[in-house]
N, C-alpha and C positions, 0 to 999 in steps of 0.2 A: 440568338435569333429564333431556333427553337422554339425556347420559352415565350416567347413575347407574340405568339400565332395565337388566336384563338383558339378552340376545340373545335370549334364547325369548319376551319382552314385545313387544321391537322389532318383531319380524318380523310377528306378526300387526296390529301400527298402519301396519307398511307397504306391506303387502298391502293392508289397508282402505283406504289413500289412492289405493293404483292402482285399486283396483276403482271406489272414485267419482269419481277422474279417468274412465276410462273410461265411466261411464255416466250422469252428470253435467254432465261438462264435454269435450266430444269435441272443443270448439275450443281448448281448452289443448293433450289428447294432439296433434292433428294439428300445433296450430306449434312442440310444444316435445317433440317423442317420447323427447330424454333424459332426461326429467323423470318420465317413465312407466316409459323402462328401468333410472332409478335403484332408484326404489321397488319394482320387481320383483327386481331383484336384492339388496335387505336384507330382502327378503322372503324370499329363497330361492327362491323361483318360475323357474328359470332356462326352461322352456320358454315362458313369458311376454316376461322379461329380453332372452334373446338375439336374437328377430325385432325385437323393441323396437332394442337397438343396431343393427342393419342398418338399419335404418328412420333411425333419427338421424343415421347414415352417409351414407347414401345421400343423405335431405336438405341435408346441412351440403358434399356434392360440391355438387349443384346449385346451390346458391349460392356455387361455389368459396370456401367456409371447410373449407380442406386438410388445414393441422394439424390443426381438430377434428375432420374427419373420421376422421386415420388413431386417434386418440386411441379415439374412438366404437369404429371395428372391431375397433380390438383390445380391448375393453372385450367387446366381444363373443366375442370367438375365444378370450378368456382362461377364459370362463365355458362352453367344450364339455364341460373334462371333466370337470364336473359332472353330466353328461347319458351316458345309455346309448350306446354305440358302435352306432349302426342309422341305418337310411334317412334318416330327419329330421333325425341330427346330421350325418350326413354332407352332406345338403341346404344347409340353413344353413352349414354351414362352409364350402362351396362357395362361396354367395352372399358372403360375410362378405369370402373373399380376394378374392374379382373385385371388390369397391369397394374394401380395400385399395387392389389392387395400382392400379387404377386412379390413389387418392388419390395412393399414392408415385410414380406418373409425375412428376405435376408438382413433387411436393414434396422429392423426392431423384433425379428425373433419370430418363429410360427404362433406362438402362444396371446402376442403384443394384443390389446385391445381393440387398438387401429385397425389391424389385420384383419379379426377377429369383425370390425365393422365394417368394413368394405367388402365384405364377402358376405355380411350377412343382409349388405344392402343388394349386392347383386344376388341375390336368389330371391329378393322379394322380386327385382326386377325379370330375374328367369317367370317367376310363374306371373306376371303380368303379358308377358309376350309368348306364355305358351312354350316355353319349355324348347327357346332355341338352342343351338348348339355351345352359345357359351355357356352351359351347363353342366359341362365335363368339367370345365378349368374351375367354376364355382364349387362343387362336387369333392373335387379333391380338395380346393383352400381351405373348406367348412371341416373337410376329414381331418388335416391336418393341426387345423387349427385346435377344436376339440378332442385331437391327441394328444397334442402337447401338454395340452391343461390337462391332461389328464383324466379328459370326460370321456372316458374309453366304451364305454353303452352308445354314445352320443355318435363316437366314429366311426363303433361300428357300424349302426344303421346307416350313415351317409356310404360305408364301405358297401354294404349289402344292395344301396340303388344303385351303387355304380356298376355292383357286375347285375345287376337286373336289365340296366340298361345295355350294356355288351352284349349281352343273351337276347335283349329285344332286335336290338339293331347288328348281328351278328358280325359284332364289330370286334377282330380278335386286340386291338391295340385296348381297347376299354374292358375287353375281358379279363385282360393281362393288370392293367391299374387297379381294376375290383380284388384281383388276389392278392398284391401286393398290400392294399390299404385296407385288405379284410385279416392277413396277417399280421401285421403290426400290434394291432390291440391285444388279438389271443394271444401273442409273445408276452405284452405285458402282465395280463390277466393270469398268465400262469397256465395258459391252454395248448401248452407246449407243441406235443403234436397236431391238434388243428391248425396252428400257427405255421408248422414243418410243410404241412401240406399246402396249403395255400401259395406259401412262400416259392416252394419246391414247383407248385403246377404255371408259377407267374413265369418263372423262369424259361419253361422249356414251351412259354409262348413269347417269347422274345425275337424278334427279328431286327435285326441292325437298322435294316431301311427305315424301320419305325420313329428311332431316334427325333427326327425331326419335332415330329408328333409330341412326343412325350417332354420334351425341352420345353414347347409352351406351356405342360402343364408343371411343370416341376423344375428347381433350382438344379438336384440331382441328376446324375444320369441314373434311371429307369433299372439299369440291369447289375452295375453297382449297390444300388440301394437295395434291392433283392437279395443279392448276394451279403450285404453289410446285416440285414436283418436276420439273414436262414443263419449265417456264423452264428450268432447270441442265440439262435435257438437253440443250433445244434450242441451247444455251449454246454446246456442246460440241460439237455439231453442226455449227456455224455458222448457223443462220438467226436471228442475233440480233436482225430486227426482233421475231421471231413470239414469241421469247424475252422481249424485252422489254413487247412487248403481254399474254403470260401474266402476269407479275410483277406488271404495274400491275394487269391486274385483281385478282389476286389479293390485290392488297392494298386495292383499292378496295371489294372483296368483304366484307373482315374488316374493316375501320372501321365499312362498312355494316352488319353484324350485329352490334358491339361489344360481343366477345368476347373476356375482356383474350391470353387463351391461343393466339384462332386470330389476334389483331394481334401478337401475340409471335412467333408462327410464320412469320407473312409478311415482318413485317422482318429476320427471320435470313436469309428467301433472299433476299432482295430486296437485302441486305447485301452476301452470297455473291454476287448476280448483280455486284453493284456492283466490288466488289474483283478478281472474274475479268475483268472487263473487257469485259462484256455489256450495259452500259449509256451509255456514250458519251455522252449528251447530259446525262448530270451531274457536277456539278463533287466535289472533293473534300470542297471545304465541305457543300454536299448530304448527301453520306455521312455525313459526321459529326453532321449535325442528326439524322438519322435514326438512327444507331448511338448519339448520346443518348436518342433517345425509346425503344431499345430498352433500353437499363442505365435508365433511370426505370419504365416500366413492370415491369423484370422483377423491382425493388428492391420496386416497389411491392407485386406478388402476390407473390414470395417465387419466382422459377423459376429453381432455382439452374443448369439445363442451359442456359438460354437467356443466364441471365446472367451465366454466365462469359463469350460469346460477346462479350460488348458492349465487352469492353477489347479483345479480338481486335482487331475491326472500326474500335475506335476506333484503336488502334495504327497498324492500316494507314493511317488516312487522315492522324494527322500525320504521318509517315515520310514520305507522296506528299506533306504542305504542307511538306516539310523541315524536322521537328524528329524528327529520327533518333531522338538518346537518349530524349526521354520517349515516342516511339511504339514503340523495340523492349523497353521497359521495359512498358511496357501490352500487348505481345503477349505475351511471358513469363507477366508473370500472368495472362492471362484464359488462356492454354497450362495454366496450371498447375491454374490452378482448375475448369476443362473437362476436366480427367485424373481432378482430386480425385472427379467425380460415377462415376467405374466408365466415363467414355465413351472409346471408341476411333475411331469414324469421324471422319469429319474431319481425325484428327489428322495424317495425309500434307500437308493442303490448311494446317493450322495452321503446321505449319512450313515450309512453302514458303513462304509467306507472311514470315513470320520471314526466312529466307534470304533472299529477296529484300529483305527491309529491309537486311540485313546489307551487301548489294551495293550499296544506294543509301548506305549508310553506310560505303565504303569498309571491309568489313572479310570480306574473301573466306572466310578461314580458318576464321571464327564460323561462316558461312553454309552452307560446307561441313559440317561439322558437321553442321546441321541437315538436311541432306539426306542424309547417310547415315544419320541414326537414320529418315530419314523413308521411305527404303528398305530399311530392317530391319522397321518397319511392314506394308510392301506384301507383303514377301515371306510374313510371318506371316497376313497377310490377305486377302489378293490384294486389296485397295480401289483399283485401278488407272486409279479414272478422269483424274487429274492424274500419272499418272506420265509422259507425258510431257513435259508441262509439268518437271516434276522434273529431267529429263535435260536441258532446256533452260537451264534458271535455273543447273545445276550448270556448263554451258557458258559463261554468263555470269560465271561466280563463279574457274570455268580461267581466262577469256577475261584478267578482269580480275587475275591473281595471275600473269600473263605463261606460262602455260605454252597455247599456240595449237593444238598437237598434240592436246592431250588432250581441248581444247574442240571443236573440229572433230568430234571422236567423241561427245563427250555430247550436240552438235548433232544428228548423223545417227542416233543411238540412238530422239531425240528425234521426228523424222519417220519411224522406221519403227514408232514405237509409236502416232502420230498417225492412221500409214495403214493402220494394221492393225484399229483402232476407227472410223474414217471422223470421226475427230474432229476437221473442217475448221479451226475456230478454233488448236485445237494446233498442227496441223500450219503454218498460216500463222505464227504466230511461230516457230516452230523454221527455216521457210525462211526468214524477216526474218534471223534471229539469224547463221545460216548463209550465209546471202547480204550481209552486214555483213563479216563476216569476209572470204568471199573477194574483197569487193571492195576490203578493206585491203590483201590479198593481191597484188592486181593481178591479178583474172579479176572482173572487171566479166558480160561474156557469160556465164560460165558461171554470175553471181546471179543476171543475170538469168533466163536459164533454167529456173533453178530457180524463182523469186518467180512470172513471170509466169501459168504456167498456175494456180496455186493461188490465185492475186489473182483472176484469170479465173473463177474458179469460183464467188464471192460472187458475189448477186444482190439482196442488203439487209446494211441495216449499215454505208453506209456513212461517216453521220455516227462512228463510234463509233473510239475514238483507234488499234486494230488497222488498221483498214480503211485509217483516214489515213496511217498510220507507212509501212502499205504503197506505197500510190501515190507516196509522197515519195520513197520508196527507190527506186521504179523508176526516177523521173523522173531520180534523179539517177545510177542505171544507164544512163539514156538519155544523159544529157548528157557521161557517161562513155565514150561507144561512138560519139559524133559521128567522124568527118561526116556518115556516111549515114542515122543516127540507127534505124535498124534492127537487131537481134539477131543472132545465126548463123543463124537459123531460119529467117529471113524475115521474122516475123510482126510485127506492132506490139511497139513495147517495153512499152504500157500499154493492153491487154487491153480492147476496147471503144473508144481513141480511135484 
């Protein structure tokens, strides 16, 4: 019967049903507001229709239902040019992208294209109407977005107007997102400590009450993700007790407020802290229980950035329980499928990782490989916080394909990239790796040497398998150097005894 109405019939039975939805039954419109923007738009009513989709949107985020959100906005954004080109459409169109773009974070990645344009159509939209307040949420999509890719110049400058804006409008909640989104990059860049700080000063502007706030701009919870970021500083830093203590909270944090998106975020770093080698007092099996609950959880809500991550992570940790082939067969793909979302970061750390498997898998050649595409990356990107690590592992990969000469160099490349970012943790395995060598060599003294003062410099840490490899090395520098059991130096051979 339906069918068989004309359109000119239709529309005003659809109109009538919105209108007594709306004034009748205001607990239907409020739980089910697509049901109001359907009726308006076979109505024809699109100034009705359209706030009606955003509304839908908006709700169906808050309940993280993604797909129907992004379905909803664009239901919305499709029905503008229907409407006059002026304030209001341009208003609403505004609103329409910033929960887009929002939705397609989680649901194609921060890096996705889509994202990427819906965010970069509302900021054409911000400085048409003057720079209203949906400019924060625009602000951070464009930061993130051009982090992901790895355009880390790019995020920093959107990082920098967003604490210019905090400063202007002494707003401490936008103060607080300018430091977190102005450290993120210098982490990657390799700008270790302006990164520490940033991260460090975001934090101790956090107030709870804020939450709300920060939720519309961000998948993440705000004080987690601070915390998830300073751990991988601190990583790199070396003070991996304090690293470690961030992480746990941090994920003690997001089970506490069970969030499926900010526990998805936690176990990515928490992963990342694990496989850098910042965690120490857990075992491989560990890892892997947890780099399951991340691929179930990310299966579960549909996050396809988080859950390519999960073969990653899983890969690495059989490779360390010795099943090479199915662990560098699981890094490949979760590589592959981490590229598929538009994302770049990372990818230096993805395949060192890789490489390094190749190394425990006897196969230098592969691994090689994978470090020069992974410093073709660096140099496109500069994302240089593991480049030395990079110069290290490729040393290992010389070391073990018998060329000593060449290793020797991507050793010492290795600690001047460590000591030029004050990246303690780097820099101690690159003197391990280095100090291995020559004492193959037959210069015991001259490992030591090198090892001791940098072993010397930790103060925590030193349950963690870095710390231990170190001492053992020295010890058996020392036993190397008997009789007298002292160095050229004078000093003790083991730093503290």
């Amino acid at each position: 019967a339906y069918a068989s109405l004309l359109r000119s019939r239709r529309q005003p039975l659809h109109a009538r049903i919105a209108t007594t939805l709306e004034e009748q039954f205001p607990e239907i419109v409020t739980a089910q507001p697509e049901l109001l923007a359907h009726h308006y738009t076979e109505a024809g009513r699109l100034e009705k229709a359209i706030p009606a989709w955003l509304t839908a949107g908006q709700q169906a985020l808050a309940r993280s239902a993604l797909e129907e959100a992004v379905v909803q906005l664009r239901k919305g954004l499709a029905l503008l040019s229907g409407v006059p080109d002026d304030t209001w459409r341009r208003q609403r169109e505004l609103e329409l992208q910033v929960a887009l773009g929002r939705a397609l974070m989680a649901t194609k990645g921060h890096a996705s294209p889509a994202m990427g344009q819906a965010y970069a159509r509302a900021r054409q939209l911000c400085e048409q109407l003057h720079r209203p307040p949906q400019l924060v949420p625009v602000l951070f999509g464009q930061c993130m977005y051009h982090f992901m890719r790895a355009e880390l110049e790019q995020a920093r400058q959107h990082a920098a107007e967003m604490r210019r804006l905090g400063e202007a409008q002494d707003d401490v909640r936008l103060r607080l997102m300018g430091r977190r989104l102005s450290g993120q990059p210098e982490l990657c860049l390799g700008e270790f400590a302006a990164a520490r700080t940033h991260l460090e000063q975001g934090l101790a502007l956090f107030d709870p009450e804020h939450r709300p706030f920060y939720a519309v701009l961000a998948l993440q919870d705000a004080r987690v993700a601070l915390l998830s970021f300073l751990s991988l500083t601190l990583v790199c830093l070396g003070h991996l007790d304090q690293a470690r203590a961030r992480i746990d909270e941090a994920l003690a944090e997001a089970r506490q407020l069970g969030q499926a998106y900010t526990l998805v975020f936690a176990l990515f770093f928490a992963l990342f802290h694990a496989c850098l080698g910042g965690s120490g007092v857990h075992s491989a099996h560990a890892v892997l229980r947890r780099a399951e609950e991340l691929a179930a959880l990310t299966t579960e809500h549909d996050f396809p950035l988080f859950g390519s991550a999960a073969p990653v992570f899983r890969g690495w940790c059989l490779v360390t329980l010795g099943q090479e082939a199915e662990g560098i067969a699981l890094l490949r793909h979760g590589l592959a499928a981490y590229r598929a979302t538009g994302a770049v970061l990372w990818v230096p750390c993805y395949l060192m990782l890789l490489a390094d498997a190749y190394t425990k898998a006897r196969q230098p050649e592969e691994g090689l490989k994978q470090l020069a595409e992974a410093a073709g990356v660096i140099e496109t990107t500069r994302e240089r916080w593991v480049e030395a690590e990079l110069h290290r592992v490729r040393g290992e990969l010389l070391k073990a394909a018998g060329d000593r000469a060449t290793a020797e160099e991507s050793f010492g490349a290795a600690l001047a990239v460590a000591r030029r970012q004050s990246a303690k943790l780097w820099e101690l395995r690159a003197a391990m790796s280095l100090a291995r060598l020559w004492r193959e060599q037959g210069k015991p003294g001259e490992a030591r040497d090198l090892l001791a003062p940098i072993y010397g410099w930790f103060s925590e840490g030193f349950d963690t398998s870095d710390l231990r490899e170190a001492k053992a090395l020295l010890q058996e520098l020392a036993l190397a150097l008997l009789p007298d059991g002292r160095g050229r130096s004078g000093t003790p051979l083991i730093p503290g005894e």
